[in-house]
PAGURO-537745 format. One record per residue (C-alpha): residue in three letters; x, z, y. Coordinates in steps of 0.5 Angstrom, whole numbers, plus 500, padded with zeros to 3 digits. Layout:
<pts>
<pt rest="ALA" u="X" w="Z" v="Y"/>
...
</pts>
This chain:
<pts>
<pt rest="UNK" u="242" w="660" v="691"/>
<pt rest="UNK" u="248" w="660" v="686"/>
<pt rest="UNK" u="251" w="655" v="690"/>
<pt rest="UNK" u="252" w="660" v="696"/>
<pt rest="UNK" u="254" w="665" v="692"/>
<pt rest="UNK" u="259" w="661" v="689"/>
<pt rest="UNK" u="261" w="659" v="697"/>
<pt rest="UNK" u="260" w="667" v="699"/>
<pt rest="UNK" u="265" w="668" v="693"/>
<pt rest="UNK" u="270" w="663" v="695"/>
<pt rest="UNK" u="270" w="665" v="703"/>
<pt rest="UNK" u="271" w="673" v="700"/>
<pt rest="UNK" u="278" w="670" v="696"/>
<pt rest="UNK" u="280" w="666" v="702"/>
<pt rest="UNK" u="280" w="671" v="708"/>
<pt rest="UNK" u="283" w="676" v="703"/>
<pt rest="UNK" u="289" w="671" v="701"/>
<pt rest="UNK" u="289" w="671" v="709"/>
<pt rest="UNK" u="289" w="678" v="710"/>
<pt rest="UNK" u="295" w="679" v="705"/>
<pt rest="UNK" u="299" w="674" v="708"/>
<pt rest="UNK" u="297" w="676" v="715"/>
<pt rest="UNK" u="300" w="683" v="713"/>
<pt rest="UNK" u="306" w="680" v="709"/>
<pt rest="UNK" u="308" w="677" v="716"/>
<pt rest="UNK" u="307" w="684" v="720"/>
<pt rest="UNK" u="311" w="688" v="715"/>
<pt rest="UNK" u="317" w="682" v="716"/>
<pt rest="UNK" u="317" w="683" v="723"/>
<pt rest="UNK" u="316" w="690" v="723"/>
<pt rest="UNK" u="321" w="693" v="718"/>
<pt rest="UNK" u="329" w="694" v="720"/>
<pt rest="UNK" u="334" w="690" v="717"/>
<pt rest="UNK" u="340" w="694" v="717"/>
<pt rest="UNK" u="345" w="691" v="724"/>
<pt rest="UNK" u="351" w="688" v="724"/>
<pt rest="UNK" u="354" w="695" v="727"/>
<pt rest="UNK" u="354" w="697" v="720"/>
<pt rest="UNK" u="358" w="692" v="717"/>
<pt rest="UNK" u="363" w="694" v="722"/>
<pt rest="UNK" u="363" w="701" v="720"/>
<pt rest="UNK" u="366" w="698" v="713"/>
<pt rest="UNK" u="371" w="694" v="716"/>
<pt rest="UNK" u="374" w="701" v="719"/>
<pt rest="UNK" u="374" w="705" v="714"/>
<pt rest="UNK" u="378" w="699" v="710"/>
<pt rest="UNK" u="383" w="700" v="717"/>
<pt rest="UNK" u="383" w="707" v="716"/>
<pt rest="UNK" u="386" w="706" v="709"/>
<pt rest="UNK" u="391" w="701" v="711"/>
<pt rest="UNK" u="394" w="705" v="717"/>
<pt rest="UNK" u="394" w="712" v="713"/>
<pt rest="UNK" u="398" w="708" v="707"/>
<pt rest="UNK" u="403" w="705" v="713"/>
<pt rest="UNK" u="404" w="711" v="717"/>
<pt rest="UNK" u="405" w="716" v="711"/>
<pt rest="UNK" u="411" w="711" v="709"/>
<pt rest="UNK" u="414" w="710" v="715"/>
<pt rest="UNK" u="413" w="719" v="715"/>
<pt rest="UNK" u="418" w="718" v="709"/>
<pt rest="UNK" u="422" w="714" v="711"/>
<pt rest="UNK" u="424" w="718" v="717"/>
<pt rest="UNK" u="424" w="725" v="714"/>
<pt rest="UNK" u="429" w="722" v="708"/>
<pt rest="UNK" u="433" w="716" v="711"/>
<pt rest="UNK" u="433" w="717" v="719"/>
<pt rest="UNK" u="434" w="725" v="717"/>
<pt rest="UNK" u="428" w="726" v="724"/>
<pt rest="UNK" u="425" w="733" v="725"/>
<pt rest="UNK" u="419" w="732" v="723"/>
<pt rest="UNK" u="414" w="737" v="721"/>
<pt rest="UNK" u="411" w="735" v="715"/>
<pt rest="UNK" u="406" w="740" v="713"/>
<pt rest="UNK" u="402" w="739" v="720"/>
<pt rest="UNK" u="403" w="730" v="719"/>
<pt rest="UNK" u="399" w="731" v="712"/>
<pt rest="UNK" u="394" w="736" v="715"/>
<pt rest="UNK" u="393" w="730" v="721"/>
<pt rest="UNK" u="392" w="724" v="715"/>
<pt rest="UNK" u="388" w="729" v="710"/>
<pt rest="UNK" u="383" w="730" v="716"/>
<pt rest="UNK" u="384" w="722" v="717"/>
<pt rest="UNK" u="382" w="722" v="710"/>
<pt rest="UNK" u="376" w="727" v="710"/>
<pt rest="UNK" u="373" w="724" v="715"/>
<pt rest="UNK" u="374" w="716" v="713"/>
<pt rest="UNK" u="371" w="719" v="706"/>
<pt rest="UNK" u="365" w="722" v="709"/>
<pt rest="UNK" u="365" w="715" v="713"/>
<pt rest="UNK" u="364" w="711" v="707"/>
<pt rest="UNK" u="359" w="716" v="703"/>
<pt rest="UNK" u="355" w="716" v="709"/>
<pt rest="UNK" u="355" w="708" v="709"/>
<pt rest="UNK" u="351" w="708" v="703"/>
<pt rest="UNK" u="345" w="712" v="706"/>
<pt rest="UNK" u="339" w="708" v="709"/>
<pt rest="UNK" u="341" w="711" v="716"/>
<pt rest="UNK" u="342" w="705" v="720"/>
<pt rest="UNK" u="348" w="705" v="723"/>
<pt rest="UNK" u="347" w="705" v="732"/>
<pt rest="UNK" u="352" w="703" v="737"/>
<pt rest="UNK" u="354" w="710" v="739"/>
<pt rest="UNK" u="356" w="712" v="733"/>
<pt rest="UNK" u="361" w="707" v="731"/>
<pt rest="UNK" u="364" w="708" v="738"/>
<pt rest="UNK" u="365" w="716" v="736"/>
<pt rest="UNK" u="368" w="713" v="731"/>
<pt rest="UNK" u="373" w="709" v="734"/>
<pt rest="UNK" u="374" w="715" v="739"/>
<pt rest="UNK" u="375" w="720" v="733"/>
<pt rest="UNK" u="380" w="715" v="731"/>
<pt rest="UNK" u="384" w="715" v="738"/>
<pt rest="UNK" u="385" w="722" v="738"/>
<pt rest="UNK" u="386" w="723" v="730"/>
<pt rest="UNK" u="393" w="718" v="733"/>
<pt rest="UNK" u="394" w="721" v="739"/>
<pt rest="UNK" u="395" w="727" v="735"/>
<pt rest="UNK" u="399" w="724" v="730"/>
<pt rest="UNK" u="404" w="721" v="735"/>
<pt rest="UNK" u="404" w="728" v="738"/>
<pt rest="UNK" u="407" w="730" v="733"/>
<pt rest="UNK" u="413" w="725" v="732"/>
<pt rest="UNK" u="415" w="723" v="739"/>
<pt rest="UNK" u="410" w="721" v="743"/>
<pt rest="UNK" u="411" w="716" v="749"/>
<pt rest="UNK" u="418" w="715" v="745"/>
<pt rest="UNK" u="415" w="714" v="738"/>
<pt rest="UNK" u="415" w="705" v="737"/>
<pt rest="UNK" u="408" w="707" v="734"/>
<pt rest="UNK" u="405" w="709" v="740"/>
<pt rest="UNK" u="402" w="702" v="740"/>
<pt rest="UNK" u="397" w="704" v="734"/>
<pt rest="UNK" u="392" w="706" v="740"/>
<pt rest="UNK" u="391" w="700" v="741"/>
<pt rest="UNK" u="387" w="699" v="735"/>
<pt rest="UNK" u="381" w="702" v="736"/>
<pt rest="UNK" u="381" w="699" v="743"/>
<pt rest="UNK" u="381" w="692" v="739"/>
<pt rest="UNK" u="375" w="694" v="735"/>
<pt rest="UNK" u="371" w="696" v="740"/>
<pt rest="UNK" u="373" w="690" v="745"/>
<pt rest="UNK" u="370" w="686" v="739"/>
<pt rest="UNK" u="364" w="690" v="737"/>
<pt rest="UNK" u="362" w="694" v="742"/>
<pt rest="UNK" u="359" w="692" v="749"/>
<pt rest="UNK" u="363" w="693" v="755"/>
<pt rest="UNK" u="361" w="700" v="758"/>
<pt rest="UNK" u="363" w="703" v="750"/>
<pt rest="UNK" u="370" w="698" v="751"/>
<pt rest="UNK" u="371" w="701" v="758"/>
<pt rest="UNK" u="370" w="709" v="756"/>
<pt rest="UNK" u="375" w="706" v="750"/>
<pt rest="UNK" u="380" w="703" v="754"/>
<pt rest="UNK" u="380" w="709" v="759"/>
<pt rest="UNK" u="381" w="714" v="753"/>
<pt rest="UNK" u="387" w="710" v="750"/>
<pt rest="UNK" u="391" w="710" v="757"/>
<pt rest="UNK" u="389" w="718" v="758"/>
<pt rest="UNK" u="392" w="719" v="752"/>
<pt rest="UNK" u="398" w="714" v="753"/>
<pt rest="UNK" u="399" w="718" v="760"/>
<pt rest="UNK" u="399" w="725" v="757"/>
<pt rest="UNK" u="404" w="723" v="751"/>
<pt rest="UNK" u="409" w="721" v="756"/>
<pt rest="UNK" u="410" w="728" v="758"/>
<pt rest="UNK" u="407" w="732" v="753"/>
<pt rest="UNK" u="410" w="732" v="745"/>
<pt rest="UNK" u="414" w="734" v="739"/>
<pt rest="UNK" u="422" w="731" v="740"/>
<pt rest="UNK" u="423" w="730" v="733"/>
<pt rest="UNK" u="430" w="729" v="735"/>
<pt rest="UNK" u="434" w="734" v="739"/>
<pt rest="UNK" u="436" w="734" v="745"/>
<pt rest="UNK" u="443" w="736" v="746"/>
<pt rest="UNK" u="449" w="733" v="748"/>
<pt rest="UNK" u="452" w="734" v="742"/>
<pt rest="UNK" u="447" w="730" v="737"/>
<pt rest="UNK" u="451" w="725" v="731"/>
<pt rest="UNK" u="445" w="720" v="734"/>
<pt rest="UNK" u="449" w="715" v="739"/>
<pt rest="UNK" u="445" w="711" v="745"/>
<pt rest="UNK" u="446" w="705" v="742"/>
<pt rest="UNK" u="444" w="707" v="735"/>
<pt rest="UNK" u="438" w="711" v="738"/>
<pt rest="UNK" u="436" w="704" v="742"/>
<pt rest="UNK" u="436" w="700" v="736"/>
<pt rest="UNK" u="432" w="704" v="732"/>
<pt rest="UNK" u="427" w="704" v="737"/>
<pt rest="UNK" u="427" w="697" v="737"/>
<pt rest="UNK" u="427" w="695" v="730"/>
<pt rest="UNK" u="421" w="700" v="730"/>
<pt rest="UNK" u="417" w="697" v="735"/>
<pt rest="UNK" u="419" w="691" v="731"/>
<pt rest="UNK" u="415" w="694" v="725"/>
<pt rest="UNK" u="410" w="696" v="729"/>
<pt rest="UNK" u="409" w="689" v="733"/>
<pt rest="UNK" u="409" w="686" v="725"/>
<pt rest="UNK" u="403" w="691" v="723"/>
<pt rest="UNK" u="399" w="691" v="729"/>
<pt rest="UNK" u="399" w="683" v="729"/>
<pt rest="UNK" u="397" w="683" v="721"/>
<pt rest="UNK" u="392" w="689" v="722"/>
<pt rest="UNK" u="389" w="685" v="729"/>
<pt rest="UNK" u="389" w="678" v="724"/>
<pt rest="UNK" u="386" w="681" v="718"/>
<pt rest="UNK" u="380" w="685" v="722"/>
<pt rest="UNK" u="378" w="679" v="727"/>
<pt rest="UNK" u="378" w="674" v="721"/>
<pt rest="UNK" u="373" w="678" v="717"/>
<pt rest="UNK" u="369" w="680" v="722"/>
<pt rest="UNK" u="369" w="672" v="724"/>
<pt rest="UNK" u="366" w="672" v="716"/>
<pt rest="UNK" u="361" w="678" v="717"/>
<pt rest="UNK" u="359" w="675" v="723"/>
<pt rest="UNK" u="357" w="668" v="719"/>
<pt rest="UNK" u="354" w="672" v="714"/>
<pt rest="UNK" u="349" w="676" v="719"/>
<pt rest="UNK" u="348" w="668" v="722"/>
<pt rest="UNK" u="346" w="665" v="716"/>
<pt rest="UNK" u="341" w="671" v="713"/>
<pt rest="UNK" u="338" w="670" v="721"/>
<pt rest="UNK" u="337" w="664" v="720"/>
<pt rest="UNK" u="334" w="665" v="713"/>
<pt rest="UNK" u="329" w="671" v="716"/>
<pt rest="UNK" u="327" w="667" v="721"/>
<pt rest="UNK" u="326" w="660" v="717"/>
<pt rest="UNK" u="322" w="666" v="711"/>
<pt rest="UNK" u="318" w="668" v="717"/>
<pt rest="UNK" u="316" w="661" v="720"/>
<pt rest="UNK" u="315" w="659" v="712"/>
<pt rest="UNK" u="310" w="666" v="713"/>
<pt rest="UNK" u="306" w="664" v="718"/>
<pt rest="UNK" u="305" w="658" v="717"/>
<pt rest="UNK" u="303" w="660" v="710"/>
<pt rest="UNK" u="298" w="665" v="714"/>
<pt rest="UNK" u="295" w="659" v="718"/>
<pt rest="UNK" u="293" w="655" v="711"/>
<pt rest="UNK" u="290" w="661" v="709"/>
<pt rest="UNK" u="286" w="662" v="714"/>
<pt rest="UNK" u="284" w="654" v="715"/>
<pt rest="UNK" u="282" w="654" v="707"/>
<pt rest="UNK" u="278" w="661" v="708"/>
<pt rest="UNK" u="274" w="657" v="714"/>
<pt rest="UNK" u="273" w="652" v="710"/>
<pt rest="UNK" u="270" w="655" v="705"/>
<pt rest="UNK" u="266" w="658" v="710"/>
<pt rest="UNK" u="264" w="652" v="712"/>
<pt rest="UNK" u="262" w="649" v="706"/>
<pt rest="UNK" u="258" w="654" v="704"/>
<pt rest="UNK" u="251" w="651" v="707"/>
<pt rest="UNK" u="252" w="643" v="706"/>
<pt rest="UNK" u="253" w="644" v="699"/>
<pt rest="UNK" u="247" w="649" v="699"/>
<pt rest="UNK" u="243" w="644" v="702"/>
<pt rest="UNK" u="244" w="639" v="698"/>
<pt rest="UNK" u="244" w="641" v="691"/>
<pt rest="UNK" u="237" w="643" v="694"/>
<pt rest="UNK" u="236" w="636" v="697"/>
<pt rest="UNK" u="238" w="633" v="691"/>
<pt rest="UNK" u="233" w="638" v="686"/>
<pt rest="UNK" u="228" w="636" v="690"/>
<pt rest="UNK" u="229" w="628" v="690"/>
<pt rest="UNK" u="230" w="629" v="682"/>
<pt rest="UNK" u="223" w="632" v="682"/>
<pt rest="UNK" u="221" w="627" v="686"/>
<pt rest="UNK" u="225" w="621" v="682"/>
<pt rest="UNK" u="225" w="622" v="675"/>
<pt rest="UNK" u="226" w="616" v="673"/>
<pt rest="UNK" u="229" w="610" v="675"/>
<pt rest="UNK" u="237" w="607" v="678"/>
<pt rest="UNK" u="235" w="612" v="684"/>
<pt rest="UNK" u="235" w="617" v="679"/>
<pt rest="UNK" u="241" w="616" v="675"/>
<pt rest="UNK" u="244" w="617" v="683"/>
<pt rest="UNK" u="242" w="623" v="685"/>
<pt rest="UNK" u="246" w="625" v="678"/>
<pt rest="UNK" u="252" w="622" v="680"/>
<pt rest="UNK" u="251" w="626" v="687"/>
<pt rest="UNK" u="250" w="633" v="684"/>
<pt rest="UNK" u="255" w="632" v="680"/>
<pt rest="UNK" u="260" w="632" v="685"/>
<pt rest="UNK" u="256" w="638" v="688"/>
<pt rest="UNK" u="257" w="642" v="682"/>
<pt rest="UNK" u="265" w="639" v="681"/>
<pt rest="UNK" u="266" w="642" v="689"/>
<pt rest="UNK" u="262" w="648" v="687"/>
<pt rest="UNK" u="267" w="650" v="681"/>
<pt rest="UNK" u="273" w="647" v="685"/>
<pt rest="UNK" u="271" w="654" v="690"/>
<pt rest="UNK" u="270" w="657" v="684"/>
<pt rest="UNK" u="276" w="657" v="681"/>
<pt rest="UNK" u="280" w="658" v="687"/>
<pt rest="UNK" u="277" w="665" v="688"/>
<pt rest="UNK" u="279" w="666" v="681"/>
<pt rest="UNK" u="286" w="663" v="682"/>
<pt rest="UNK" u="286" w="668" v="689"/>
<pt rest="UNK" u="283" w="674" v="685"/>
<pt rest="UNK" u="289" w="673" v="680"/>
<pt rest="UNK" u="295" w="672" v="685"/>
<pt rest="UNK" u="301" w="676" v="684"/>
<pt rest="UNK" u="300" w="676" v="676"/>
<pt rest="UNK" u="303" w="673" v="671"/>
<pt rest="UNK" u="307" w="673" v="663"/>
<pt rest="UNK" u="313" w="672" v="660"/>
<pt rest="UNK" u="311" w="665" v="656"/>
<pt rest="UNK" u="316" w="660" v="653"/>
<pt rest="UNK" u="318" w="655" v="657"/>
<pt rest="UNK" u="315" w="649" v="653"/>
<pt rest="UNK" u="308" w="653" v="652"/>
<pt rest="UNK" u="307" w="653" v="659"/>
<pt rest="UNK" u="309" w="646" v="659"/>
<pt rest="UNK" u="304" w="644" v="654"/>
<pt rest="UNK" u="299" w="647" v="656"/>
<pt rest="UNK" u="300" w="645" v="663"/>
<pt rest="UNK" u="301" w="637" v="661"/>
<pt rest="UNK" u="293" w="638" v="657"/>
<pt rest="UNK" u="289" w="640" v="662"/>
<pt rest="UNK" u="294" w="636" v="667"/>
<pt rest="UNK" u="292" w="629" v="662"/>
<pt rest="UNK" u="284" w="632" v="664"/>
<pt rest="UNK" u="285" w="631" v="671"/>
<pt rest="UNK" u="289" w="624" v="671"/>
<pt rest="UNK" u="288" w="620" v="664"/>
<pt rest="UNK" u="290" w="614" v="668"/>
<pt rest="UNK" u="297" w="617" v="667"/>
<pt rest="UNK" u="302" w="615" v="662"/>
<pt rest="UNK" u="308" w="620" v="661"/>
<pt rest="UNK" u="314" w="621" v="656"/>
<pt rest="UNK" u="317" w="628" v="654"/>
<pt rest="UNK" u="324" w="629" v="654"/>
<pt rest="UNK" u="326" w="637" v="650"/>
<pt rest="UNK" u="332" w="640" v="647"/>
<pt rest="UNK" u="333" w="641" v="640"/>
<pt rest="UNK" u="333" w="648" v="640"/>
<pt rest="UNK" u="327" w="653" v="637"/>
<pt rest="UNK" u="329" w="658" v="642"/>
<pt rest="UNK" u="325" w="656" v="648"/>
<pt rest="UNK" u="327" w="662" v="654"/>
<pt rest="UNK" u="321" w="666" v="657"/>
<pt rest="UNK" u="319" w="664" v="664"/>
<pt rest="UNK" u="314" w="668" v="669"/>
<pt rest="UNK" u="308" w="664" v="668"/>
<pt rest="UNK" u="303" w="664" v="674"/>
<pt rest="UNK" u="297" w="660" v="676"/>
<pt rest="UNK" u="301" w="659" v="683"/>
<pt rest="UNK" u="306" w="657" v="678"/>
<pt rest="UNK" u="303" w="652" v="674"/>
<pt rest="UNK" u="299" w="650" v="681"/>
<pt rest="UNK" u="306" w="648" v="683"/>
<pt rest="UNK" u="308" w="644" v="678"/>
<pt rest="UNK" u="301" w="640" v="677"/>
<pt rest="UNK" u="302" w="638" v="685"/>
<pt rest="UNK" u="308" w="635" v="682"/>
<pt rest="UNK" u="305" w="631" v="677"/>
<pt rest="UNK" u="300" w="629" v="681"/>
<pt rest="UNK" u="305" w="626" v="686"/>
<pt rest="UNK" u="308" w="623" v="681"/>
<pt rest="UNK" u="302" w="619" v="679"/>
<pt rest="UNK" u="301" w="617" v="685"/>
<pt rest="UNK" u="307" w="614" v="686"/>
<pt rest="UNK" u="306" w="610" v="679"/>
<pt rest="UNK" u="302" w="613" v="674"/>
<pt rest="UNK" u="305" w="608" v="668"/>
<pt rest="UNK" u="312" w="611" v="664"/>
<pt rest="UNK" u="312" w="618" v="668"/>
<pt rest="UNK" u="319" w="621" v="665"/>
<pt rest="UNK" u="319" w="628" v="664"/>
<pt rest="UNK" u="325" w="632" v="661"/>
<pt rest="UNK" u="325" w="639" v="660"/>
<pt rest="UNK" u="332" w="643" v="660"/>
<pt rest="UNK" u="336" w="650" v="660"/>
<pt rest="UNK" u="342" w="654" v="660"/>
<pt rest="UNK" u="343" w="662" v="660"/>
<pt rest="UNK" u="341" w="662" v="667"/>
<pt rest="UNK" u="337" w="657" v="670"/>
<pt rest="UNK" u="332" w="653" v="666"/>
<pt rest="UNK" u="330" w="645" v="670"/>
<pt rest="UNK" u="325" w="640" v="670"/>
<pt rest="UNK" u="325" w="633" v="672"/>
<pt rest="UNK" u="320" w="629" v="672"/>
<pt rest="UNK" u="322" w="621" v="674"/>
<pt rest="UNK" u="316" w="616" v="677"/>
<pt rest="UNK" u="317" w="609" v="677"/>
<pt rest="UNK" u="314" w="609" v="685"/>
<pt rest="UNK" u="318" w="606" v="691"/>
<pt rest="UNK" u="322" w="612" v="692"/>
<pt rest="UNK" u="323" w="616" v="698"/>
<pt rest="UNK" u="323" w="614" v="706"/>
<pt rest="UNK" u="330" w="615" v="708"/>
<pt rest="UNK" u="326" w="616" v="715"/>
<pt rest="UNK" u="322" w="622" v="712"/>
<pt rest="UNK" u="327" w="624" v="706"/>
<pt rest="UNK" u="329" w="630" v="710"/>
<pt rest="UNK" u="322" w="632" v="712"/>
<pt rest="UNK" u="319" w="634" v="706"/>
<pt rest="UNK" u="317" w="640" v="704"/>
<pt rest="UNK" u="316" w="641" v="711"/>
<pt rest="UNK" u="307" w="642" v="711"/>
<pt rest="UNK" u="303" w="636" v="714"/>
<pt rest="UNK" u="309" w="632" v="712"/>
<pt rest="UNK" u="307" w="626" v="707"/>
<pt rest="UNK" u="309" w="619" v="705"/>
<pt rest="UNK" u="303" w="618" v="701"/>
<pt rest="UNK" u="298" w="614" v="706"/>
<pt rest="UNK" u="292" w="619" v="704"/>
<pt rest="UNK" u="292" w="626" v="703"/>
<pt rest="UNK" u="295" w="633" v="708"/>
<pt rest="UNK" u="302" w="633" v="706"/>
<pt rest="UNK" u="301" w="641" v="704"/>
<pt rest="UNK" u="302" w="640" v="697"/>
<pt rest="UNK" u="310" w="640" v="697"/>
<pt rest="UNK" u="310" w="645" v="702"/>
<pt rest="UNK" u="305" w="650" v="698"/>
<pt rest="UNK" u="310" w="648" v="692"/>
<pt rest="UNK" u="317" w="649" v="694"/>
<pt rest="UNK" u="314" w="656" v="696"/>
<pt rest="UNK" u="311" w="658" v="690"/>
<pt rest="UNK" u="317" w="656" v="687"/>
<pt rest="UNK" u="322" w="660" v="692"/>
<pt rest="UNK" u="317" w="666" v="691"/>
<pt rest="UNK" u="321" w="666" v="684"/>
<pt rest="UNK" u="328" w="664" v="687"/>
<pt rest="UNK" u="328" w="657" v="684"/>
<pt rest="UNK" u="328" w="651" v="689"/>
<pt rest="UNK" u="325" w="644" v="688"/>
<pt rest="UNK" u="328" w="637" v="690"/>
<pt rest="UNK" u="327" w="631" v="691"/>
<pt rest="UNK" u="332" w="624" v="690"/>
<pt rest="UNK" u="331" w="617" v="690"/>
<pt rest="UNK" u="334" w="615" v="683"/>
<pt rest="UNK" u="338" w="611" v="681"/>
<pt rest="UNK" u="334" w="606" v="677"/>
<pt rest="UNK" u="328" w="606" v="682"/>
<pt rest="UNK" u="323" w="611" v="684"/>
<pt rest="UNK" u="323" w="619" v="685"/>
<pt rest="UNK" u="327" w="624" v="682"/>
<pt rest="UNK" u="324" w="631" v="682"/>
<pt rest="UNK" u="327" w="636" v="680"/>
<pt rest="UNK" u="325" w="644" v="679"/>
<pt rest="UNK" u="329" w="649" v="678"/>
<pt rest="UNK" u="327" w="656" v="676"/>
<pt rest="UNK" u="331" w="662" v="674"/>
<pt rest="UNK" u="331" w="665" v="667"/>
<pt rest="UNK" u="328" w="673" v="668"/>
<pt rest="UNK" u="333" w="678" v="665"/>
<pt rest="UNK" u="329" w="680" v="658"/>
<pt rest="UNK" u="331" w="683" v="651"/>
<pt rest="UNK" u="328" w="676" v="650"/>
<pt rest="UNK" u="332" w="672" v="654"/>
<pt rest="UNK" u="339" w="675" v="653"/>
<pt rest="UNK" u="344" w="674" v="659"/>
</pts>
């Protein structure tokens, strides 16, 4: 039977539009997205730099203005190795190697010792800048859990205590020295002062961009989690639409064979003229699951195509489907239309749009087309009530409608299709009456669509 075929070949596209989206769920929830330890790993390579540039300055100064016996070729050695490893840091940062709790925490304890040895060498317990341990104490306490803060803080006290007995002097210690006692303690004043100044822009910088890396890794939670609800709710009117088409497949069968059987038995007559009727509705449900197995098979394709062909195109096969429907075009007045990715999901798209336009008011739909250099807009304007404010912000959302027929899927499989190409649409109450739908698609980057 044709009919059947048609049916077998419509369920085939409908389990296989499922199963791609039931596999584009499983590879959503099962492909590693890079963790937030790596953009904490960034933000100490920036500290790195920081801290090397102020101990460097604050090694100068000692040598050439407080006359301090520094060894300086060793203090250089120490920085170059700071500097090696916070290169070799921000190469490795741009690798697919996810970044993991323990290693963050080996960096911060290679920072630890890296300025436990720099204040070896310039004082120890007696230099004011002893309270650099500090920072990789501070990272950890906001990064990491409280077993890898623990073994931290217990580090940073371990080296704190040796110091205080194990250094380089970098004054020495003879009773004849020019350096008087008072002089000695307000240097060290005024450099625990500096210190103190460093440590809290250091500590207020850090903690401010790592509250903003924290919202941005919310936000892209939120999106992930919003795009795979959006997928399986997708994945559910798949599956629903290939039990349906399933289901279909034996009444429509048997009536157009019920039906043949009641022309050959009718020929003439009004009985006749209703079985017409009858199997021509048949035959229009048969060609719709036709054409949504060929709409399935071509999913995915799609061609440059000017935006106002499309447009065109779309308005006369949309005109067939609803005379009824009176509607006005508003176009710039330019001869160089952009390109836009044009798909049979897209043109999908826009003619549920139209649709609901017509059903809202079918008389004087107004429909203005526009573009920049980036984004190209549609707007189509009915005449019809407007939005419920009660329902307003449901929209898009599926099974939600403020028609009193229809599933409320349409919106929801529009502003899909829609996101698929990063565009959006939105609904408003227009000012003069009625809804405002607007569309927004992005211009692809072609040698046709110059940026």
């Amino acid at each position: 039977m044709p009919h059947a075929s048609v049916i077998g070949t419509g369920y085939t596209a409908a389990l296989a539009l499922s199963v791609r989206l039931s596999v584009r769920v499983s590879v959503s929830n099962t492909s590693p997205s890079r963790p937030g330890y790596h953009a904490h790993l960034l933000q100490l390579t920036y500290i790195r730099v920081v801290t090397l540039f102020g101990i460097a300055v604050a090694v100068l100064f000692a040598v050439y203005m407080l006359n301090l016996q520094i060894n300086v070729w060793l203090i250089a050695g120490t920085l170059g190795i700071v500097a090696l490893v916070n290169l070799f840091t921000y190469a490795r940062l741009h690798s697919h190697w996810p970044v993991t709790e323990t290693e963050l925490f080996s960096q911060l304890t290679a920072d630890a010792v890296l300025y436990g040895a720099l204040i070896y060498q310039t004082g120890g317990a007696t230099n004011p800048f002893i309270f650099l341990l500090l920072i990789p104490l501070l990272i950890a306490a906001a990064t990491l859990s409280w077993r890898f803060t623990f073994l931290t803080a217990l580090l940073v006290v371990l080296l704190y205590s040796s110091l205080m007995h194990y250094y380089l002097p970098v004054m020495p210690l003879a009773s004849g020295h020019r350096h008087s006692l008072v002089a000695l303690f307000d240097l060290h004043i005024t450099g625990m002062w500096f210190n103190f100044l460093f440590t809290v822009l250091l500590i207020s910088w850090f903690i401010v961009r790592l509250q903003q890396t924290m919202r941005q890794q919310e936000r892209r939670l939120v999106q992930e989690r919003e795009r795979r609800l959006q997928d399986q709710q997708l994945l559910s009117l798949a599956t629903l639409a290939a039990g349906t088409a399933h289901e279909l497949g034996t009444p429509l069968s048997t009536m157009s064979v019920v039906l043949h059987d009641m022309a050959l038995d009718h020929p003439d007559g009004e009985l006749a003229e209703d079985i017409a009727l009858l199997q021509q509705q048949v035959t229009a449900c048969s060609e719709r699951l036709q054409a949504m197995a060929q709409s399935a098979q071509q999913a995915g394709r799609s061609e440059l195509t000017p935006v106002t062909k499309m447009l065109d195109e779309l308005l006369d096969q949309w005109q067939l489907m609803r005379p009824e429907a009176g509607y006005r075009v508003q176009l710039p007045d330019t001869q160089s239309p952009p390109l836009v990715n044009s798909s049979t999901q897209l043109v999908q798209a826009l003619t549920n749009l139209l649709n609901n336009a017509a059903d809202a008011c079918p008389q004087d739909i107004g429909i203005t087309l526009s573009w920049d250099t980036e984004q190209i807009w549609l707007r189509i304007h009915d005449r019809g009530p407007g939005l419920p404010l009660a329902t307003a912000a449901d929209l898009g959302k599926p099974f939600v409608t403020t028609k009193g027929k229809g599933l409320g899927i349409g919106l929801f499989l529009t502003a899909t299709t829609l996101a698929q190409q990063d565009g959006e649409v939105r609904l408003y109450n227009h000012p003069q009456g009625g809804t405002l739908t607007e569309v927004r698609l992005p211009i692809p980057a072609t040698e046709e669509n110059p940026r």
